[in-house]
C-alpha positions in Angstrom: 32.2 190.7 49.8 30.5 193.2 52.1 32.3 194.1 55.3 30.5 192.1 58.2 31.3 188.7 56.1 35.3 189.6 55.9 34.8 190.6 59.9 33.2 187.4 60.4 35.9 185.5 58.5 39.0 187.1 60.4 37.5 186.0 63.9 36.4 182.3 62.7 40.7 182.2 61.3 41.7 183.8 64.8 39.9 181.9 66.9 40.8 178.6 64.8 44.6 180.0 65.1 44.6 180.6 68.5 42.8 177.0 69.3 45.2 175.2 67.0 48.6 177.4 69.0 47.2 175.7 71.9 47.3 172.2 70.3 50.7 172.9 69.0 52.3 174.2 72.2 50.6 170.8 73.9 52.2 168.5 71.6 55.2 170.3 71.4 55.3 170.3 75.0 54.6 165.9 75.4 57.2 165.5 72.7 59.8 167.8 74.9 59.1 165.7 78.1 59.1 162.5 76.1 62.5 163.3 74.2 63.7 164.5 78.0 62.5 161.4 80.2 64.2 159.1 77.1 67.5 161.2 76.9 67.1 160.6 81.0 68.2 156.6 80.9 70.0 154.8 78.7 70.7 150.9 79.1 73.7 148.7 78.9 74.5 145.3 77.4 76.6 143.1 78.2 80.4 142.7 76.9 80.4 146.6 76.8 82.3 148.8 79.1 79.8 152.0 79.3 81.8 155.7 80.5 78.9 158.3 81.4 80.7 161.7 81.8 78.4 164.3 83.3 80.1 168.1 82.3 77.2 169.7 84.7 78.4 168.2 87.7 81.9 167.3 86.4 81.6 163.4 87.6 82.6 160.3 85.5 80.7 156.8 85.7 81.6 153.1 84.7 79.0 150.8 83.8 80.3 147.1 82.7 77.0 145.3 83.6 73.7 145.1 82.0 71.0 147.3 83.0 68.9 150.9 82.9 70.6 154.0 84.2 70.2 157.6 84.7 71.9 160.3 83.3 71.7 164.4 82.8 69.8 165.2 80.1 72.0 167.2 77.2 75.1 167.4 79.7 75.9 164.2 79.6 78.2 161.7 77.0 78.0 158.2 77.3 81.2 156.8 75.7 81.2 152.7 74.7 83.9 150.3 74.9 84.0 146.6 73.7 85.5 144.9 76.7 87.4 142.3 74.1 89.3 143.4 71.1 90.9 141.4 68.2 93.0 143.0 66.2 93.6 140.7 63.2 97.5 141.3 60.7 96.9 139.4 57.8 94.8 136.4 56.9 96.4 133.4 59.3 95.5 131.0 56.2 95.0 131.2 52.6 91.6 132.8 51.8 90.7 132.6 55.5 88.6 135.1 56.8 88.2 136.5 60.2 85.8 138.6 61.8 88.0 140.9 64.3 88.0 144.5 65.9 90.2 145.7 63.2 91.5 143.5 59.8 95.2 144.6 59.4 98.6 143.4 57.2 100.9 141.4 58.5 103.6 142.4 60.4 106.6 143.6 58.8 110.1 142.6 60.7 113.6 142.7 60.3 115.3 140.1 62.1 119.0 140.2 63.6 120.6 138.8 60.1 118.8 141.9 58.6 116.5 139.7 56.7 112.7 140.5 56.9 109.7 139.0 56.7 105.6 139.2 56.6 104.4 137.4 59.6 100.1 137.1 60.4 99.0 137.5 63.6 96.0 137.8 65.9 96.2 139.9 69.5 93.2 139.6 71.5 93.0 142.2 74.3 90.6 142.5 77.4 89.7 145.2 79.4 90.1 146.1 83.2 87.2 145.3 85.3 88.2 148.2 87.4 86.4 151.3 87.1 89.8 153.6 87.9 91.5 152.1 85.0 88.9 152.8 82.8 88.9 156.0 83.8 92.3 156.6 83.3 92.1 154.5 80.0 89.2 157.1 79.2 91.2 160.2 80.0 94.5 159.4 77.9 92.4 158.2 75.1 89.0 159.7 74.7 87.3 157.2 72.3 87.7 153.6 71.8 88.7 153.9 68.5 91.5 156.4 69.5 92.5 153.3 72.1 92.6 150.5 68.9 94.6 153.0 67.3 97.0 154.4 69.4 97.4 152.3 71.7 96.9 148.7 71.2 97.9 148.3 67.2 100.9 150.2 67.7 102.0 148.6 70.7 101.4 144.8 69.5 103.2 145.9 66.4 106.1 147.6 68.1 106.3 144.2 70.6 106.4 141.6 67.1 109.3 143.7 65.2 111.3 144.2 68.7 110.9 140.5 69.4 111.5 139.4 65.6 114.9 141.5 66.7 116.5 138.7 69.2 116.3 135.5 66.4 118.0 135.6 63.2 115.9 134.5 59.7 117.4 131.1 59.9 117.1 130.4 63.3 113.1 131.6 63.1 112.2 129.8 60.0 114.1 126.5 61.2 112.3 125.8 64.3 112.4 129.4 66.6 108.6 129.9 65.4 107.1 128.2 68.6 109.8 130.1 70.8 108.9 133.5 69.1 105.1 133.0 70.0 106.0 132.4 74.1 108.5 135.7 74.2 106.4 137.8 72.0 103.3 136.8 74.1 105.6 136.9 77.3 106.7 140.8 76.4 103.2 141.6 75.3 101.8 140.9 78.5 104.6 141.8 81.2 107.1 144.4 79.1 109.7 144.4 76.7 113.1 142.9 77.8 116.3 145.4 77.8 118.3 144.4 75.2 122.0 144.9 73.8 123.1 144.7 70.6 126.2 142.3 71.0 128.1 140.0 68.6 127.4 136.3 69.2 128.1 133.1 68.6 125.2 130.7 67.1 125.7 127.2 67.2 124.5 125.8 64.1 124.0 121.6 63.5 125.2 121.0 60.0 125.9 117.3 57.9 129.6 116.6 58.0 131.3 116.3 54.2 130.8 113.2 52.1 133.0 111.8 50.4 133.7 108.3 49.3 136.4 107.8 52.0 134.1 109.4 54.6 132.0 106.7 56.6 130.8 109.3 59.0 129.0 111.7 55.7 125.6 111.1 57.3 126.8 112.0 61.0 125.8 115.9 62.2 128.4 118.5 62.7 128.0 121.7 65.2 129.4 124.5 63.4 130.1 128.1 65.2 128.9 131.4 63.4 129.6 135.2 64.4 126.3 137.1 63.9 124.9 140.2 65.4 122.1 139.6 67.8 120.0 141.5 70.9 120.7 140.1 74.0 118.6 140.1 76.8 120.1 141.7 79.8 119.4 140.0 83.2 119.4 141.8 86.9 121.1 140.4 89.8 118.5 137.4 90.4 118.9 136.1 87.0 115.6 137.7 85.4 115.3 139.4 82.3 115.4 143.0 82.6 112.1 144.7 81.7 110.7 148.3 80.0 107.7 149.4 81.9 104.3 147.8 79.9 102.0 150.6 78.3 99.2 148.5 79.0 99.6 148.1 82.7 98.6 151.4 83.3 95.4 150.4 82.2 94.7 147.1 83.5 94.5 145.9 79.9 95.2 142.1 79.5 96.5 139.9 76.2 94.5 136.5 76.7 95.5 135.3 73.4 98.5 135.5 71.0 98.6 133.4 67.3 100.7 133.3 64.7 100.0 132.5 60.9 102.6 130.6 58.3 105.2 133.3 58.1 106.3 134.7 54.6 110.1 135.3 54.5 111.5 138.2 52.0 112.4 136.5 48.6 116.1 136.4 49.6 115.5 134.4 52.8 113.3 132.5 50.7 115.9 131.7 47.9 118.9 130.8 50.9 115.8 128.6 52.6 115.1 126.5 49.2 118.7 126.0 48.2 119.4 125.0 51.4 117.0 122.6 51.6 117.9 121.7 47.9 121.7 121.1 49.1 120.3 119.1 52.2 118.0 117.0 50.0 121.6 116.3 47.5 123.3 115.6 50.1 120.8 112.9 51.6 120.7 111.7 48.3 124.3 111.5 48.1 124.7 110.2 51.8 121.9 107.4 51.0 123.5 106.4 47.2 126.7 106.1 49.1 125.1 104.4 52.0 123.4 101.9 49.5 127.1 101.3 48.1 128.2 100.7 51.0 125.3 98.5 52.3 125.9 96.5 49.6 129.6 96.2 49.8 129.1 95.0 53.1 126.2 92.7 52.4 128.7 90.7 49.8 131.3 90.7 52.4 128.8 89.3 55.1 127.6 86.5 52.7 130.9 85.5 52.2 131.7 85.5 56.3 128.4 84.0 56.1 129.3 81.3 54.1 132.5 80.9 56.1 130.8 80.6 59.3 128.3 78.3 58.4 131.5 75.9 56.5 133.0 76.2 60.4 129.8 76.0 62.1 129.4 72.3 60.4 132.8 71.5 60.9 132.0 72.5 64.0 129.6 70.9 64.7 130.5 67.2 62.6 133.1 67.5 65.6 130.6 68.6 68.1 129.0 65.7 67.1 131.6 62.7 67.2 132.6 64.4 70.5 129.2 64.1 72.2 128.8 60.2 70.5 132.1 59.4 72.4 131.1 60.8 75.4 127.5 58.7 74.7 129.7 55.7 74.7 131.7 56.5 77.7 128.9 57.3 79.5 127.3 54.1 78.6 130.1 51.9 79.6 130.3 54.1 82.8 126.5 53.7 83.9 126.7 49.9 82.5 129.4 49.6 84.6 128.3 51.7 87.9 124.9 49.3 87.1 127.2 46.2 87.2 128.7 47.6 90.5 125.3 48.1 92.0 124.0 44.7 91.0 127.0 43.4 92.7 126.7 45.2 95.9 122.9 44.4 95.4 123.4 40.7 95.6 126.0 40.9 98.4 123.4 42.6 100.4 120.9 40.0 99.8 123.4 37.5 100.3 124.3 38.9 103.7 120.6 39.8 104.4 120.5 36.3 103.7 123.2 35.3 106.0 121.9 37.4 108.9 118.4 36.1 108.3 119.4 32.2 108.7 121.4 33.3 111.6 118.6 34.9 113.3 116.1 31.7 112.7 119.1 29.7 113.9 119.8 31.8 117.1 115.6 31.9 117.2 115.4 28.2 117.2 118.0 27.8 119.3 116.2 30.0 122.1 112.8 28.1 121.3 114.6 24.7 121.5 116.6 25.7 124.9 113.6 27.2 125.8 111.6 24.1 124.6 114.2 22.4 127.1 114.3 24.3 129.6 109.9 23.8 129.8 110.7 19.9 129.4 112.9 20.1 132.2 110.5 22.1 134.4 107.6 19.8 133.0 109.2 16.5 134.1 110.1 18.3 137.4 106.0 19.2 137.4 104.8 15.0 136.5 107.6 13.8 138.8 106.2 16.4 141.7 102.6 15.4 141.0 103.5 11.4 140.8 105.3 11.9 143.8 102.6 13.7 145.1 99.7 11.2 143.7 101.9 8.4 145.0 101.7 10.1 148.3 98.1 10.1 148.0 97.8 7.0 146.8 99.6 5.4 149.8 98.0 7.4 151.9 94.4 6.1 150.5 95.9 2.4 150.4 97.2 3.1 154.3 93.7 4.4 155.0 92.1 1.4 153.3 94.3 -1.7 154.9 93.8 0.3 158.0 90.2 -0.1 157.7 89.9 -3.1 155.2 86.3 -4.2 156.5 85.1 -1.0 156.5 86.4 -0.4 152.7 85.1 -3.7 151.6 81.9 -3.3 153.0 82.0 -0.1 151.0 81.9 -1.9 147.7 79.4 -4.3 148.4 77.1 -1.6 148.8 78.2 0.2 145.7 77.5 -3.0 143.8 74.8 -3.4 145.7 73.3 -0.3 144.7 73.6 -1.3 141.0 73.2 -4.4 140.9 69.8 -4.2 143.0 67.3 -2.1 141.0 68.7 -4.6 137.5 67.5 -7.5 138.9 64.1 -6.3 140.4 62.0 -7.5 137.9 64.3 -10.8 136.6 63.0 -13.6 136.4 65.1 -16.5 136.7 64.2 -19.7 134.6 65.7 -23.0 134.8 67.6 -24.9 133.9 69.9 -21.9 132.7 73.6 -22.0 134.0 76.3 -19.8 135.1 79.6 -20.9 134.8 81.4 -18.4 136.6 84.8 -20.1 137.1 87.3 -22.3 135.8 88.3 -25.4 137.6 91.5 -23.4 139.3 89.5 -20.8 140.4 87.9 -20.1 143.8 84.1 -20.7 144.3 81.8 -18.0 143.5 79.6 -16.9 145.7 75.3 -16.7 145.0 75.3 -13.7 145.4 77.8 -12.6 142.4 76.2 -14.9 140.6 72.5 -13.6 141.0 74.1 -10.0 140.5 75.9 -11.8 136.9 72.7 -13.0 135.9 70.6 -9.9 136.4 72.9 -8.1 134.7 73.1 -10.0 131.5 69.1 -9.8 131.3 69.0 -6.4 131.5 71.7 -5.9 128.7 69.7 -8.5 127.0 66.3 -6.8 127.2 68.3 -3.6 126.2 70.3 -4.4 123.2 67.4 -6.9 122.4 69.6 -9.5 122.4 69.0 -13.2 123.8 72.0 -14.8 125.4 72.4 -17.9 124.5 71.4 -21.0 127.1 
């Protein structure tokens, strides 16, 4: 190749080289301020506790909200917390699985009888909502891993083996279990109690002794046992004493406590069983002689049984001739109180009786003195009015013979008056007679005779009658 060619070549691949440096340093420069503006922010989620230490200015941050927020680009660390931890010791059941902050073995404890045992547990923690704490949390600790670690395992094993300290093995596996949970929970959250190791005595409810003379075997017996324990020491108000809480300092709360089936060391186990096999014996024992005795006593009560029921009819065969008795007495009693009433009965109608007769007779007495007494009056009346009628009369019979003429003259007229209009159509035929008289008697005038006649035709002519000539 000539010269000019290869000179032609080399500028083409500079000025290609220097075009493409260009390119390069642009790109390299948009993936610079790109890596910059994203190492600028960063964002939060929620359940996170987010520290941002900046070493360029030398300030520290809290974050425990969602969001986006600045930071210095390659002079600041962002440190993450969970704000709720579980820190699981052992599987709580058989082949149960659960999903925690960190999976641990049980606890190991010794308790005051120096037997130990395995016990599964679950903590759950919380973190302070105040950014100081977290800061302070942040300074001792560094990492939340170091926290888990140092801090929070340690401490809520240290809590479980000092607590396990204050029961004996007995005492925890017979019924202490729910009382362990409320102190170790208690200490968790407030402190440890101050303790002193001191020689005690337990109270322990046992069976009593059977025997065959015994009646009392199934009763309970409260025996008293010696046994090293750690007391908790109280101040002058009657609370417990307290060691200062590491987690305080912090603001770092327990919201939950639970406790698995506990797994006792084999020789804890062994004196568990056989007391339970010597407890099950000796309820076998205690119910076998129970049923003895049951049944002892059930023969014996059939036979007072019997017994009562021979005197119960007795008894009541008795009872029963008594009460007859009594019917009869009573019979004769109310026959007789019914006699006496029918008596008094029929003396108080009799006397009723007796009063009634009296009172017509004393009535009809009144009526006929009364009846009397208006006799009397009424003959007093007609003798008054005959007196006074005879008065009258004389005084019409004076008045009449003192004018006689007058009175007579009276009459004629009244007949006169009748006698007249009767006779105004007669006629008189002859030869008919009037005999008016007897031979002794005074003559009759014609004018009584005219008036006889004229009245006989008009009673003739009315009743339709003739008279006879």
């Amino acid at each position: 190749m000539d010269a000019p060619a290869i000179s032609r070549t080399e500028k083409m691949l500079s000025a290609v080289l220097n075009n493409l440096k260009k390119y390069l340093l642009a790109i390299a420069s948009s993936l610079f301020a790109v890596f910059l503006a994203m190492s600028s922010f960063f964002t939060t989620e929620l359940g996170y506790t987010y520290v941002v230490q900046d070493t360029l200015f030398g300030t520290i941050r809290v974050f425990t909200e969602p969001g986006l927020h600045f930071k210095v680009p390659f002079f600041s660390n962002v440190y993450t917390y969970n704000q709720a931890m579980t820190l699981s010791f052992g599987n709580q059941e058989s082949g149960e699985k659960i999903k925690s902050t960190r999976q641990l073995g049980e606890v190991e404890v010794q308790f005051a009888d120096t037997y130990t045992a395995r016990i599964p547990a679950t903590f759950r923690f919380r973190l302070s909502a105040d950014p100081e704490k977290i800061v302070a949390m942040h300074r001792e600790f560094r990492s939340y891993d170091n926290l888990i670690d140092s801090l929070l395992i340690k401490n809520a094993k240290n809590v479980t083996v000092v607590t396990a300290t204050q029961y004996t093995g007995e005492e925890f596996f017979q019924g202490g279990l729910n009382k362990f949970k409320v102190q170790l929970e208690d200490q968790l959250q407030n402190g440890l109690y101050e303790t002193e190791r001191q020689q005690v005595e337990v109270e322990q409810t046992d069976l009593a002794a059977v025997s065959s003379t015994n009646d009392d075997g199934d009763r309970l017996e409260r025996k008293v046992q010696l046994v090293w324990k750690n007391i908790i020491l109280q101040d002058s108000a009657g609370q417990a004493k307290r060691i200062a809480n590491p987690l305080d300092a912090y603001g770092i709360q327990v919201r939950q406590v639970t406790i698995g089936r506990p797994l006792p060391e084999k020789r804890l186990d062994e004196l568990l069983v056989k007391k339970k096999d010597l407890v099950a014996k000796r309820i076998t024992a205690i119910q076998a002689q129970e049923t003895a005795r049951a049944e002892a006593k059930t023969a014996q009560l059939e036979k007072e049984i019997e017994k009562a029921r021979a005197i119960q009819d007795a008894q009541r065969s008795k009872e029963l001739a008594i009460i007859s008795k009594q019917k009869e007495v009573e019979m004769e009693r109310q026959q007789a109180e019914l006699e006496t009433v029918r008596k008094e009965k029929e003396k108080a109608v009799a006397v009723l009786e007796k009063q009634k007769q009296l009172e017509i007779s004393v009535a009809e007495r009144d009526i006929q003195k009364a009846n009397a007494e208006a006799a009397t009056y009424a003959a007093k009346a007609i003798r008054e009015q005959g007196l006074a009628e005879a008065e009258v009369a004389k005084a019409h019979l004076l008045a009449k013979q003192a004018a006689r003429d007058i009175y007579m003259a009276e009459i004629q007229r009244d007949i006169a008056q009748v006698m007249y209009p009767a006779l105004k159509d007669v006629t008189i035929d002859m030869p008919d007679y009037y005999v008016g008289a007897d031979a002794g008697a005074s003559p009759v005038s014609s004018l009584e005779v005219f008036t006889s006649l004229g009245a006989m035709e008009q009673l003739r002519r009315s009743s339709g009658q003739t008279i006879p000539q």
